[in-house]
N, C-alpha and C positions, 0 to 999 in steps of 0.2 A: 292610154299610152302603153304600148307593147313592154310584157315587162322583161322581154329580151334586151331590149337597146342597152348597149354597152357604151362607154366615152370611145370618140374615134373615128366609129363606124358610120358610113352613110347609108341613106334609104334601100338603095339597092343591095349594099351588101345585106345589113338587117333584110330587107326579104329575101335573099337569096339564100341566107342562114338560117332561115324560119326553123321550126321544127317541122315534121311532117305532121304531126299528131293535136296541131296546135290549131282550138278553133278559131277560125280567124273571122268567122260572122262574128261573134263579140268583138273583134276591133273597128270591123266595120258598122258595125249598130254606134260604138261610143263615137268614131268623129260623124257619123249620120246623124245622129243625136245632138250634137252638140251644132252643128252646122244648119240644124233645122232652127234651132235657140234664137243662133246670131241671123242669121235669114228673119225670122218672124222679129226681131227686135227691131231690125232694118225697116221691115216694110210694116209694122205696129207706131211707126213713129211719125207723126202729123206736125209737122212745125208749122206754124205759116208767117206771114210774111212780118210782123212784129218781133219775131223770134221765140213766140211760146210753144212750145211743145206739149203739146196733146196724143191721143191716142187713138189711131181709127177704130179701135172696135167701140169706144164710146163712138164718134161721129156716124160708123155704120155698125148699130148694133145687131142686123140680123150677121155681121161676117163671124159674131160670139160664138155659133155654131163648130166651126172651125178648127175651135180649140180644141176638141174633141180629137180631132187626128193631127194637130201642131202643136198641142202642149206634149212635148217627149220628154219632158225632163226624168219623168218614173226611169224611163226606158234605159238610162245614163246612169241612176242609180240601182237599178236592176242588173246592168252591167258590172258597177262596183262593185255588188254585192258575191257575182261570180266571180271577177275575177280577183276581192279580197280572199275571197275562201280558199283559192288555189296556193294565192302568193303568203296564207299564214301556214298553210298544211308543210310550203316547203321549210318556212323560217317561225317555226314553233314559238320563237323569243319574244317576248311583248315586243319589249325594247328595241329590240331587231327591225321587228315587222312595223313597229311605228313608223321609227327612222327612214325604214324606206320608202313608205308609202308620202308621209309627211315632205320631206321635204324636198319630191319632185314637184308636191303643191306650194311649199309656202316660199321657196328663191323666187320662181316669175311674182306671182304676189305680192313680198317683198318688194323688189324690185318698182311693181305697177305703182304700189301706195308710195314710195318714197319720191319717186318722179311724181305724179298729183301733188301729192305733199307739197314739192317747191313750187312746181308751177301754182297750186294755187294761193300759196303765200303769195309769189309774185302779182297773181292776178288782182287778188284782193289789198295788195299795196299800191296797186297801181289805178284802185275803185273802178274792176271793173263790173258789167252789169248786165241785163237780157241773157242774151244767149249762152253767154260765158261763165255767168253766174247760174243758171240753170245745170250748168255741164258741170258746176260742181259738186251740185245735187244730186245728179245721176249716174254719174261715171261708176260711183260705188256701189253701185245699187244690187250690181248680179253678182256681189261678192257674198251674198246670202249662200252662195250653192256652194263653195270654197267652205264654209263654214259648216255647212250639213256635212260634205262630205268628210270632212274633219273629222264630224262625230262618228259619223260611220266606221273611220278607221280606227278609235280608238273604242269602240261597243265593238268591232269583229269578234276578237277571242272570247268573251263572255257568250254572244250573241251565238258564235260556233258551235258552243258546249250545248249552250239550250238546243242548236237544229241537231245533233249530232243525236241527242239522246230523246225530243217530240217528235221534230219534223216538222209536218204540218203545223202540227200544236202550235209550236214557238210563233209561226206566223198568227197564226187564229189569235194568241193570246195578244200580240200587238195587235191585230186588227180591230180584238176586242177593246182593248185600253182606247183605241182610236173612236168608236162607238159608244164608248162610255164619256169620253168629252164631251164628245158633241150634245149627248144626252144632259148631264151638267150645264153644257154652253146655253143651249137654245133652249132647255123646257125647264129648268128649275135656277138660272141666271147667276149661275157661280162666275164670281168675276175671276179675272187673267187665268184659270184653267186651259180656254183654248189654245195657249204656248208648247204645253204639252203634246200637241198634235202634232211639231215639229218633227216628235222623236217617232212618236208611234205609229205616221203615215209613213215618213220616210224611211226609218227602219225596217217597216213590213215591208215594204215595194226590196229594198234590202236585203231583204229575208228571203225575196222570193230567187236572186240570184243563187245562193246558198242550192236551194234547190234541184236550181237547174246545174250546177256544178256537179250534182251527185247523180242528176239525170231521173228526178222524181218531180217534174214537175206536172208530169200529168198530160193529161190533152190538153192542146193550146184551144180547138173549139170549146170546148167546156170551159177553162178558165176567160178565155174572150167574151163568150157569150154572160156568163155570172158578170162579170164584171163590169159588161157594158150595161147589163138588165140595171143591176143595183145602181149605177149610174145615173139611168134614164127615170130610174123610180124615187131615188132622193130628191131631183131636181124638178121632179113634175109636183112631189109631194110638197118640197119647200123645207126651211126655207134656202136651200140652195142655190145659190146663181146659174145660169145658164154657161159663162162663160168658165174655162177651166185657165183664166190667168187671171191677175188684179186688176181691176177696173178701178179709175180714179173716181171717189167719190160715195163708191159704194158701200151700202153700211154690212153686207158680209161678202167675204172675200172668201174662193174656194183654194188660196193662194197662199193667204199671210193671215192667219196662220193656216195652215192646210184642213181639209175638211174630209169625213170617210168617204162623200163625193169624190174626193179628189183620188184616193184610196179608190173604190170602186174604178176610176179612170183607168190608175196604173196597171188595175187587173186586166182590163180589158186589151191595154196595150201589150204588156206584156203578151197577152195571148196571142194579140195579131203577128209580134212581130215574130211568134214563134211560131204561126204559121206560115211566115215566110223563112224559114230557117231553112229547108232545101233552093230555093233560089237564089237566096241569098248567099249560100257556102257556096255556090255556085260559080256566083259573081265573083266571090273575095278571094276564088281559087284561081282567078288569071292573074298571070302574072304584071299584067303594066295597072290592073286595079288594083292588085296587093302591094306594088311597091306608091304607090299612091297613097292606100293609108297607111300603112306604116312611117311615110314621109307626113300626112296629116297628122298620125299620133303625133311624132316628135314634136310637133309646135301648136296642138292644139289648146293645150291651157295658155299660152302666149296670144294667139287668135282672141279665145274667149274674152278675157280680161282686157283685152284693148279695142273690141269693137265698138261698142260705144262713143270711146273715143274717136276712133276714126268716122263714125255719122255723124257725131256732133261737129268733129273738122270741117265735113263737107258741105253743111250745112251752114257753118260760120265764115268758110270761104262765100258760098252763094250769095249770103247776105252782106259783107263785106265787101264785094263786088257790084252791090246795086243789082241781083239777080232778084228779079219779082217772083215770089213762092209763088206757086199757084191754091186754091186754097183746096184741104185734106179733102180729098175722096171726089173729088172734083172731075171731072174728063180729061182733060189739062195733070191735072196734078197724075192721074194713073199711066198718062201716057207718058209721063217723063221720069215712072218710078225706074223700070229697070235703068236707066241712066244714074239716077241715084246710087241704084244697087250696086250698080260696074262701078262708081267711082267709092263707093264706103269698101268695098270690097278690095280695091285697088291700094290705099290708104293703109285698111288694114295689114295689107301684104308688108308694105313698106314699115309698119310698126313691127311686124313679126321677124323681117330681116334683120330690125335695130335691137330687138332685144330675144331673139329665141336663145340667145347665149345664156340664159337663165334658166332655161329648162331644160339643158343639155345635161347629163348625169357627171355627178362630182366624182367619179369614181365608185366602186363598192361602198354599202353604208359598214360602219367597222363592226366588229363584232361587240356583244357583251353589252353593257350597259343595266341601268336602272328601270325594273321597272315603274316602281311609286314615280320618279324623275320624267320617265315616256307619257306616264297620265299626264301629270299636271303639267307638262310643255303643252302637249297636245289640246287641253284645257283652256290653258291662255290661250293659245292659239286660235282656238276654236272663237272663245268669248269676244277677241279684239278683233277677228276677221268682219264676226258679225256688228261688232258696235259700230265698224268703218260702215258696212255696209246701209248701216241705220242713221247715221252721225252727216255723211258725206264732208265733202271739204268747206262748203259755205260755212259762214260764220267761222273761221277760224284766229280773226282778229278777236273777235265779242265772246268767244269762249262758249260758241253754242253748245246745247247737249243732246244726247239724246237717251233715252230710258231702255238699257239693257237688264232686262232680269231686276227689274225695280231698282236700281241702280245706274246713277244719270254719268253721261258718260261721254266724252271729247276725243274728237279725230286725233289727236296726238296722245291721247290716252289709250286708247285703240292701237294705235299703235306700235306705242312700247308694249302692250300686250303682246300682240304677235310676233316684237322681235324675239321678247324673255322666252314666248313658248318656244319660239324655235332655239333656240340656247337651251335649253332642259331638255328638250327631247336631244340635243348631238350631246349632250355631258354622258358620258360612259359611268361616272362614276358621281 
């Protein structure tokens, strides 16, 4: 999200305000990024005709390959990591720079979980089941990444001092912690260690934005190529999965928790997409593509957070209709994805109209504040975004749980987490 956009302003004016000096390939890389996310979610998603939802890269496992150049998520967090560096260098203040980062995330958020909320009270008063109930397993699923990035914003300032005064290091030493897991995980069988990898993959890929803010990141051929090698040499060695997103079923995931595969991945991406970093400034410098993303920043956490919803819509429309699925990966079913894609796509539009009001900027964040008070909002926040996103809305007649940090834990408990944290990080005082 541009972190010009002011209350008021529209797309065009924001780009015709730009600055000159403002890179705006990192605007275009985060809605690329994130657009690539909801696209692969779209077409990763198998329903067939009973209403269960599968996954075509299980049904076609050699498409596993794939991931390799559609898992972008590193790329999204590599962007964070530049453009956190910039947005604390100007507002020094923990507190400050929480604030602001914080709670352009957690109103649409807000907002998504308390609409779920009712509807699936409702749904579940109403016993319902298949499809419906499946969507309430799901929907919360990609709020894992609301949650990393969470952490990201509240490890910036610390995580700045280390690059400011290693550099490289800072990264290497996360790279190393992430290495030293997996070593623990898979050759000497330390249980729940792997969690850890949360911090130390995603922070590095993190780390690496930091970098590129100060304009030390090196050749992108040589970071591309290291990082594709160590990639291709984890997963040949094992025990690595092929694919670079989570497969159901699988007994190691390069995903959940993250793996140095997964780390090696973001290296390599990173590098590609920094060999395209002259064509792409290129691109982002005409003017009817830059006021396009700048009009995609403004409502892409709104997008994010609600496409799922809008596939599972159209999908629960199909079937509700007596529309015969065709079955996953089928001739049939391929010829009638992009139809698919235009109407989840379509949907989504329509949910983005109904609540981009939430991600619209409240004004300046104020000044001053706590910082002990910006940790621990940003804390809860962090902790209940992800127990939603492990928790989902099912079972919330029966008081289902789910295991957060060894600690079991309820969609409405999750909940009030994320509202109190957002309440701690606005108290000035």
């Amino acid at each position: 999200m541009p972190t010009h956009t002011r209350p008021g302003l529209t797309a065009r004016e924001l780009a015709a305000n730009t600055p000159a000096d403002r890179d705006r390939y990192i605007d275009l890389l985060r809605v690329a990024s994130l657009a690539v996310v909801v696209l692969g979610h779209w077409m990763m998603a198998a329903v067939t005709a009973d209403g269960a939802v599968g996954n075509l890269l299980a049904v076609v496992p050699a498409l596993q390959a794939a991931t390799w150049a559609l898992q972008v998520m590193p790329v999204f967090f590599f962007v964070g990591g530049f453009a956190h560096a910039l947005s604390y260098r100007s507002n020094p203040a923990y507190a400050g720079f929480v604030r602001g980062r914080v709670r352009r995330l957690l109103r649409p958020t807000a907002l998504f979980a308390a609409v779920w909320g009712v509807l699936a009270l409702a749904v579940q008063l109403a016993g319902g089941d298949g499809l419906t109930g499946t969507a309430l397993r799901l929907v919360t699923q990609p709020l894992w990444f609301i949650g990393v990035y969470l952490a990201m914003v509240a490890f910036t300032p610390p995580l700045l001092r280390l690059h400011r005064r290693w550099g490289w290091g800072a990264f290497a030493a996360l790279a190393g912690g992430a290495a030293a897991v997996d070593v623990l995980r898979f050759a000497l069988d330390v249980p729940y260690v792997e969690f850890l990898n949360f911090a130390f993959v995603w922070l590095a890929v993190h780390q690496l934005g930091f970098l590129r803010a100060d304009g030390r990141l090196g050749a992108p051929v040589l970071l591309a190529g290291a990082g594709l090698a160590g990639a291709v040499a984890l997963v040949a060695a094992g025990p690595y999965p092929l694919s670079m997103v989570g497969m159901p079923g699988e007994k190691v995931s390069n995903m959940a928790p993250p793996t140095l595969a997964l780390l090696c991945h973001g290296v390599w991406l990173v590098g590609a997409v920094e060999l395209l970093r002259g064509p792409g400034t290129r691109l982002a410098a005409r003017a009817r593509v830059w006021r396009a993303v700048v009009a995609a920043n403004g409502v892409a956490m709104t997008a994010f957070l609600w496409h799922l919803t809008a596939m599972l819509g159209v999908y629960g429309a199909l079937l509700a209709l007596d529309v015969r699925l065709p079955a996953p990966a089928s001739p049939a079913w391929w010829a009638w994805l992009p139809a698919r894609v235009a109407l989840a796509a379509a949907v989504t539009a329509l949910l983005v109209l109904a609540f981009r009001w939430a991600e619209r900027p409240a004004g300046r964040p104020r000044a001053g504040g706590s910082a002990p008070l910006a940790a621990a909002g940003v804390t809860l926040s962090l902790l209940g975004v992800l127990g939603l996103s492990m928790t989902g809305y099912g079972g919330l007649l029966t008081g289902r749980t789910a295991t957060l940090i060894a600690v079991p834990v309820t969609a409405p408990q999750a909940l009030a987490l994320v509202l109190a944290g957002w309440l701690l990080v606005e108290l000035r005082r």
